[in-house]
C-alpha positions in Angstrom: -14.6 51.1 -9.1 -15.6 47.8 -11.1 -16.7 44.9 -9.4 -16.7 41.5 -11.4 -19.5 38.9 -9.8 -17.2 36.7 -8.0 -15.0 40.1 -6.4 -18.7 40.9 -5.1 -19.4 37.0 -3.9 -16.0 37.1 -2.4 -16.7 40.7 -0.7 -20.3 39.5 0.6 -18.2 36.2 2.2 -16.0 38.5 4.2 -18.6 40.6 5.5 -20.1 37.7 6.4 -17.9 35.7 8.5 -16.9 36.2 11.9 -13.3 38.2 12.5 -11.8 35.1 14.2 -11.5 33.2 10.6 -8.6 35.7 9.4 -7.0 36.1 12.4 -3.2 34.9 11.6 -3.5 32.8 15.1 -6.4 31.0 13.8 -3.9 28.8 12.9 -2.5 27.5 16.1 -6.0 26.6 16.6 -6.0 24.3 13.9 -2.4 23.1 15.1 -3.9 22.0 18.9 -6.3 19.4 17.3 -6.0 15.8 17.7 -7.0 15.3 14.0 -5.5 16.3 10.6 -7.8 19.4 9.6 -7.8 22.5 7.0 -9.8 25.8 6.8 -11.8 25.8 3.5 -13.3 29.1 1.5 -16.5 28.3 0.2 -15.3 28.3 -3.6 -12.8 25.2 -2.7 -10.2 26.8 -1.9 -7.8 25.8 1.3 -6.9 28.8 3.5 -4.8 26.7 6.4 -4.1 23.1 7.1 -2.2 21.7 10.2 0.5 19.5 10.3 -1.2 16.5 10.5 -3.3 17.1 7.5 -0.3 17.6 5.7 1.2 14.1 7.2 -1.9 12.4 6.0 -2.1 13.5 2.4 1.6 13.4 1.9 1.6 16.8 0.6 3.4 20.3 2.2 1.4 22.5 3.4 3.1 25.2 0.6 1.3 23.1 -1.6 -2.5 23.0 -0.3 -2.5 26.6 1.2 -4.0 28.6 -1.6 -4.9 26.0 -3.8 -8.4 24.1 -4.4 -9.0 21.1 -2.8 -10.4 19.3 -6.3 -6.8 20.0 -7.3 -5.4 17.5 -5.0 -8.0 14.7 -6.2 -5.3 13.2 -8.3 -2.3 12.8 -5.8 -4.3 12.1 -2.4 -7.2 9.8 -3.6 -11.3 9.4 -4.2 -12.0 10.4 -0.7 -10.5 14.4 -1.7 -13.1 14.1 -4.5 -16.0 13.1 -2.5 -15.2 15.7 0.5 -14.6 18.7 -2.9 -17.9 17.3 -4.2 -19.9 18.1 -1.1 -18.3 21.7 -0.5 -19.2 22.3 -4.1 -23.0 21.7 -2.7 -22.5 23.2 0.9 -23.5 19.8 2.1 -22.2 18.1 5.6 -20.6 14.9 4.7 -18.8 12.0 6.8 -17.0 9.6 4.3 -14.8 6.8 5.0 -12.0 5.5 2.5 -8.3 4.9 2.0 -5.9 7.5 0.4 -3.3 7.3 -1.8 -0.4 7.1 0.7 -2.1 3.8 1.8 -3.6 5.2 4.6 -6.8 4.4 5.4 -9.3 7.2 6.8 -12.3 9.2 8.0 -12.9 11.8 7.1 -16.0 15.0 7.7 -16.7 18.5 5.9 -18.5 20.8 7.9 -20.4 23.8 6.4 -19.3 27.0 8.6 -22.4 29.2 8.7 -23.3 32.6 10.3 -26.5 32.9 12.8 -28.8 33.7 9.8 -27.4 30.8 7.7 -25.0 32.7 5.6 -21.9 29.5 4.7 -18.4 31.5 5.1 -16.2 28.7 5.1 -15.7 24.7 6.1 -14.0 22.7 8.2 -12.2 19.6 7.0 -10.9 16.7 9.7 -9.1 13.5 8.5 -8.0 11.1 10.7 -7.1 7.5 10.3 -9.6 4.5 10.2 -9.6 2.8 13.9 -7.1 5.4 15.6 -9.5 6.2 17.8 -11.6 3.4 18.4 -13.7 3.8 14.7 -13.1 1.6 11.7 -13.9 2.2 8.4 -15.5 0.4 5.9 -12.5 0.1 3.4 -10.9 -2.8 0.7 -7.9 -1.8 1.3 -5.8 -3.8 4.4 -3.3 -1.9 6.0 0.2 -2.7 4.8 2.1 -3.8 8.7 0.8 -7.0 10.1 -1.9 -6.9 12.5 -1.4 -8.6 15.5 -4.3 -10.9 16.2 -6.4 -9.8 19.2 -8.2 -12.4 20.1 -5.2 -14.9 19.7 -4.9 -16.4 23.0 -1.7 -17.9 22.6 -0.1 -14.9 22.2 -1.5 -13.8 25.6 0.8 -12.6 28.0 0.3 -14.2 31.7 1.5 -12.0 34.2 2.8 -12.7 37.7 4.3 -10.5 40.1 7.6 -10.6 38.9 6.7 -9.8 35.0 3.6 -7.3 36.1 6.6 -5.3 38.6 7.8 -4.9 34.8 5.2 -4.7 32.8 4.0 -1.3 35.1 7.2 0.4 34.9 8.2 0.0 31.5 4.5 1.4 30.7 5.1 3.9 33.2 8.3 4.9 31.2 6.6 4.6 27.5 3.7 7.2 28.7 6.6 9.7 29.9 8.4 9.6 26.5 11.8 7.4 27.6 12.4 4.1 25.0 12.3 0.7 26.4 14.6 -2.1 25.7 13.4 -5.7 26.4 15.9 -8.4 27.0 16.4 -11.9 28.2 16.8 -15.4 26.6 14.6 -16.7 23.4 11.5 -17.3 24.8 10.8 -15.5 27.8 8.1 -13.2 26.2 9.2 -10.1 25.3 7.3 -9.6 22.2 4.1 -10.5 24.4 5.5 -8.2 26.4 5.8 -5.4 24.4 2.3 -5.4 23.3 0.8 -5.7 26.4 2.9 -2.3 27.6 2.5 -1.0 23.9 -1.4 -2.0 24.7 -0.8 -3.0 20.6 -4.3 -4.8 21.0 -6.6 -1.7 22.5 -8.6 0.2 19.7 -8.2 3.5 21.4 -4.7 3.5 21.8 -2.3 5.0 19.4 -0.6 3.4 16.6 1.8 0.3 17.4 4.3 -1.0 14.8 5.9 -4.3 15.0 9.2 -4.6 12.7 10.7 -7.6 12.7 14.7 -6.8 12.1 15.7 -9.6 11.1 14.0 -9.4 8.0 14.9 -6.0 6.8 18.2 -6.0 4.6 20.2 -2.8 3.9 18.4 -2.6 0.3 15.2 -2.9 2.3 15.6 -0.5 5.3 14.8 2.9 3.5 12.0 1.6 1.7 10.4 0.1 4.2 11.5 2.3 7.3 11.3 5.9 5.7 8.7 4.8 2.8 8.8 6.2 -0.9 7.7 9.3 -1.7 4.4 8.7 -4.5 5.2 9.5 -7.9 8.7 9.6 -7.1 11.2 7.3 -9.7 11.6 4.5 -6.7 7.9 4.4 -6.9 6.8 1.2 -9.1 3.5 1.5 -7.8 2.9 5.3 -8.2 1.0 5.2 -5.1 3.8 5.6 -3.0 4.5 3.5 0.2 3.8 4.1 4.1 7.3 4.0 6.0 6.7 2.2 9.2 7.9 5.8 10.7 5.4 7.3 9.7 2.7 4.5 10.4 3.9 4.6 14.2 3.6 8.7 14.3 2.3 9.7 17.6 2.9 5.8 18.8 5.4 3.0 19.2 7.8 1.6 16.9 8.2 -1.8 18.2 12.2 -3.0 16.9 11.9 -6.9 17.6 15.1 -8.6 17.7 17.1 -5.3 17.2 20.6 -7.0 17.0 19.3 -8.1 13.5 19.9 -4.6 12.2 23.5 -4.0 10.3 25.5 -1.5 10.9 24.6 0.5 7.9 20.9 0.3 9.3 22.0 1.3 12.8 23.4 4.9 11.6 20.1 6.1 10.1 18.4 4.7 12.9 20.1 6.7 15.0 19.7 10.1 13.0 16.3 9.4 13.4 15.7 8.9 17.0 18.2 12.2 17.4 16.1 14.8 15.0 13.0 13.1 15.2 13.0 13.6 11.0 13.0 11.4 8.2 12.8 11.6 4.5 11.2 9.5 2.4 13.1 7.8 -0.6 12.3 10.1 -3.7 11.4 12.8 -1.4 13.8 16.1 0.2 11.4 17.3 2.9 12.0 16.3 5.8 9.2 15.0 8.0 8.6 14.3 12.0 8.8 11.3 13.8 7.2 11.5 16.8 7.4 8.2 18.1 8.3 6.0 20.9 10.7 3.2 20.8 10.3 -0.2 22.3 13.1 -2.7 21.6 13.8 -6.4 22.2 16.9 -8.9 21.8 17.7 -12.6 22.9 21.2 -11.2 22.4 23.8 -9.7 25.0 23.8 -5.6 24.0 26.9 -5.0 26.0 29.1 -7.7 24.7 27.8 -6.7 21.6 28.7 -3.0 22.2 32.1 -4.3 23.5 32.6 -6.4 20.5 32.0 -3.0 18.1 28.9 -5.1 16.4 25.8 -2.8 18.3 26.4 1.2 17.9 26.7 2.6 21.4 24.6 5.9 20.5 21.9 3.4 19.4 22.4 1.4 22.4 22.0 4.4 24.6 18.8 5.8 22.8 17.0 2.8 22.7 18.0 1.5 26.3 16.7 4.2 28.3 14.9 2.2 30.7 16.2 -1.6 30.4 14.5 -4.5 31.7 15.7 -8.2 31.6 13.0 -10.6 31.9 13.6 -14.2 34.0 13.8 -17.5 32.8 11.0 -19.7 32.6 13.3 -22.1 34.9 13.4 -19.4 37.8 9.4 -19.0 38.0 8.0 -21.7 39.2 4.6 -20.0 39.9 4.5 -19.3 36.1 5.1 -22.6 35.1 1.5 -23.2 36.4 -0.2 -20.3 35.4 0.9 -20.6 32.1 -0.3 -24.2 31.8 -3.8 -23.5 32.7 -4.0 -20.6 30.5 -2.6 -22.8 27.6 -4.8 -26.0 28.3 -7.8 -23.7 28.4 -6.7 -22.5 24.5 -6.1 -25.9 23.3 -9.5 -27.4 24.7 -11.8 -24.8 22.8 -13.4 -26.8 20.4 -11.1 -30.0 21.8 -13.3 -33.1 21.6 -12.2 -35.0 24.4 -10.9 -32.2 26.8 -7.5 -33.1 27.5 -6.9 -33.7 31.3 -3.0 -33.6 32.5 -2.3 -36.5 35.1 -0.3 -36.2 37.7 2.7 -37.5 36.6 2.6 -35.3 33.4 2.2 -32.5 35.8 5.3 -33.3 37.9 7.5 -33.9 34.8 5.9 -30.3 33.7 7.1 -28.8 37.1 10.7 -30.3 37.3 12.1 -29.6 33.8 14.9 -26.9 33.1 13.2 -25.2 30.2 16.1 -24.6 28.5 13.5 -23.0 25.3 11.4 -21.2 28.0 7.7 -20.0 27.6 7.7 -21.5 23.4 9.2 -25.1 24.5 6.6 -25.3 27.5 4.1 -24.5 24.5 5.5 -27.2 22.2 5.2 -29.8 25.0 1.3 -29.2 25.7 0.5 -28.9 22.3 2.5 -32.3 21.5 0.9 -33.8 24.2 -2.5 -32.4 22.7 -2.1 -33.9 19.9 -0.8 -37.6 21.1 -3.1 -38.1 24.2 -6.6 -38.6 23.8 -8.6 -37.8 27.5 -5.6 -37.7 30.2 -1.9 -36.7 29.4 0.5 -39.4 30.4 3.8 -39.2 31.8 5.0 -41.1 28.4 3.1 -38.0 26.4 5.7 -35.5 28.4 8.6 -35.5 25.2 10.6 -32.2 25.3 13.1 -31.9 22.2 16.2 -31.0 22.6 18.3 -29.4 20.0 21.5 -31.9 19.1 24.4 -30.4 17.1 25.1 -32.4 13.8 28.1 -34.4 14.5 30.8 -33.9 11.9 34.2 -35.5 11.6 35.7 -32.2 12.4 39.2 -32.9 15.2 38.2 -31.1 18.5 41.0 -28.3 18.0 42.1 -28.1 14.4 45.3 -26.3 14.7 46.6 -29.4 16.8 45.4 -32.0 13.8 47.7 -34.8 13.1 50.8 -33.1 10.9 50.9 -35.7 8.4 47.6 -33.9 7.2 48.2 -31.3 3.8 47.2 -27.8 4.3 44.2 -27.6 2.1 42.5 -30.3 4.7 43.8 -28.3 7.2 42.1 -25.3 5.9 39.0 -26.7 5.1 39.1 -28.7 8.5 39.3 -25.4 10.4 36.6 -23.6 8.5 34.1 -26.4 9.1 35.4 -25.9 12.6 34.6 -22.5 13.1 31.2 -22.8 11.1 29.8 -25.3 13.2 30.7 -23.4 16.5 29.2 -20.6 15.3 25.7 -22.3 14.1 26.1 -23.8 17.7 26.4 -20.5 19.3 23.6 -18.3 17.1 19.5 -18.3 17.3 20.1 -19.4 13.1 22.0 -20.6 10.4 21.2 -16.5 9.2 22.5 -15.6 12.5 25.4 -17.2 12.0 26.5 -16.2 8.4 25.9 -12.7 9.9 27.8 -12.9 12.2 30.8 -14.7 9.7 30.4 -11.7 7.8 29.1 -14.2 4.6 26.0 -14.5 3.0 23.5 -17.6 3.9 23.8 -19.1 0.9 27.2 -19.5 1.4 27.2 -20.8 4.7 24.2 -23.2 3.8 26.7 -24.6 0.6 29.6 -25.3 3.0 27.6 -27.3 5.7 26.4 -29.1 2.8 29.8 -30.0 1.3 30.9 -31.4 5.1 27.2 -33.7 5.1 
């Protein structure tokens, strides 16, 4: 029989390596770790990968197993290069850098040897930059917004009523049931939700805040699902991280849920069903292992009764519901939260600001009506109007006023000696300004109208 050199390299290799390497259930192994990771040959090529490899690189693992890992220098990014480069050398390395799916990561090559220092193989692991406690030093920023940790406004201030909460709605996120936050604007549920989330702890897993409201039907796939790199939706042939797949293994944080349409609301709730996902360009379906924690100022059920919230959505995201108080029903948290809010403002404050005791009794007997955010506005007003002691005069709470419009109270009664077009346009004023009255926005509000806000901003400025 012939041998060609490399048959006889590749030969050597086997006898080599320990039995345990071409086992088939070698690959569970891989499976059970924490971190994305491939068997290599010594000549490049990949023998297995794990699911969470293939997650990070964006690629199936039909397309790795078999192939050389140089080969994928292209689609995945510089870091594949330097990790091939260091196999090509039998060399340990521990390199830090972002991919092309926009992730950013470390990653390690480990040289497999034998006990006479024979390399069979290597071990690659990939995991992402400050999952576990470990940044890397990369250019690139990540794509979702990164909630500040050391804001201290954004603190939450917990008394028994919100920490009775706070503990089971953790308790419920660590045994795999969604949490929905309500109460009115204000109260803290995105505090909150990143305090249970624990959105500000290096070591915990990934925590996603989408803000719903902003997220239009032409926006949702894109920025939900992601696009697929390389795929014709891709402008930037780099592809784009879905927040999906960003909270994978964590929480997707849905702020202000209602916000979503109803288009939006039916994949969401494919999702949270199969736990898969596509991304836009792409056919293969991938898993979304992640937890959901939502929040509304809105009523759900009237809005399930009205037909404008899905009821399957409702029921997968409400799991274990939790309405938080009013500010105007703690009293014991109106003072906690003005300590913790004087001490922010008087870092760096020269004068410290003092609060008299007439400020403080105006503090203590108001209603509220804009909860923790209005009690906020009135210390930092004060702040910036007093100079060493806040005076009962510095107390000024705002209160919202509707515009006043010539509009008759009901316009179906109007005086008949009026033509129907006034009548028409009388009554749609009418019902425009109830409903601006009645939503969080003027956006809210054309939503709700089923018109656009461009519209609705033209026809309160034909009635000014």
């Amino acid at each position: 029989m012939k041998f060609y050199a490399n048959d006889v390299t590749n030969l050597a290799n086997r006898r080599l390596r320990p039995s345990f390497i071409d086992d088939a259930q070698f690959g569970s192994f891989l499976e059970a770790l924490p971190d994305g990771a491939a068997l290599l040959e010594v000549d490049g090529r990949i023998k297995l990968v794990n699911s969470k490899l293939e997650l990070l690189l964006n690629l199936a693992g039909g397309d790795l197993v078999g192939s050389e890992l140089a080969k994928h220098t292209k689609t995945a990014g510089p870091v594949i290069q330097k990790l091939s480069a260091a196999l090509q050398q039998l060399k340990r390395i521990e390199v830090a850098g972002s991919l092309n799916s926009q992730r950013s990561v470390v990653a390690s090559l480990s040289i497999l040897r034998t006990a006479d220092g024979g390399a069979y193989g290597a071990l690659l692991t990939m995991r992402e930059a400050g999952r576990h406690g470990r940044s890397a030093d990369v250019s690139d920023n990540f794509r979702f917004e990164a909630e500040a940790s050391g804001s201290a406004r954004t603190r939450l201030v917990r008394l028994s009523p919100i920490e009775a909460i706070a503990k089971q709605a953790k308790t419920a996120l660590e045994r795999g049931a969604n949490v929905l936050f309500t109460g009115e604007t204000g109260t803290g549920k995105t505090e909150l939700s990143l305090a249970v989330g624990r959105a500000r702890d290096p070591e915990a897993p990934p925590f996603i805040h989408v803000r719903c409201g902003m997220l239009s039907d032409d926006q949702f796939d894109g920025e939900m699902f992601g696009i697929e790199p390389g795929s014709p939706m891709d402008t930037s042939t780099r592809g784009k991280l879905g927040y999906l797949e960003a909270a994978d293994g964590g929480i997707l944080f849905l702020d202000q849920v209602t916000d979503l349409s109803a288009s939006s609301q039916s994949k969401l709730v494919a999702v949270l069903e199969t736990q898969t996902f596509s991304r836009l360009g792409s056919a293969q379906r991938r898993q979304a292992r992640v937890r959901v924690i939502a929040a509304t100022s809105e009523n759900l059920s009237d809005h399930v009764a009205s037909g404008k919230f899905r009821g399957d959505l409702y029921y997968r995201i409400a799991v274990m519901a939790f309405e938080l108080p009013p500010l105007r029903n703690q009293t014991g948290l109106v003072e906690a939260l003005v300590d913790h809010h004087l001490r922010r403002l008087n870092l760096g404050r020269k004068p410290q600001l003092r609060l008299s005791p007439e400020f403080m009794d105006r503090l203590k007997a108001h209603g509220y009506p804009g909860n923790i955010r209005e009690l906020v506005n009135i210390l930092e007003r004060a702040a910036a109007a007093a100079d060493q002691v806040a005076l009962a005069e510095h107390f000024v709470a705002l209160t919202p006023t509707a515009v006043s419009t010539p509009v008759p109270a009901d316009p179906v009664n109007a005086a008949p000696s009026a033509n129907l077009k006034d009548l028409v346009r009388e009554f749609e004023a009418w019902v425009i300004e109830k409903s601006i009255a009645g939503s969080r926005s003027k956006r809210s509000a054309a939503k709700s109208l089923g018109i656009d806000i461009a519209t609705l901003v033209r026809k309160t400025k034909q009635r000014q």
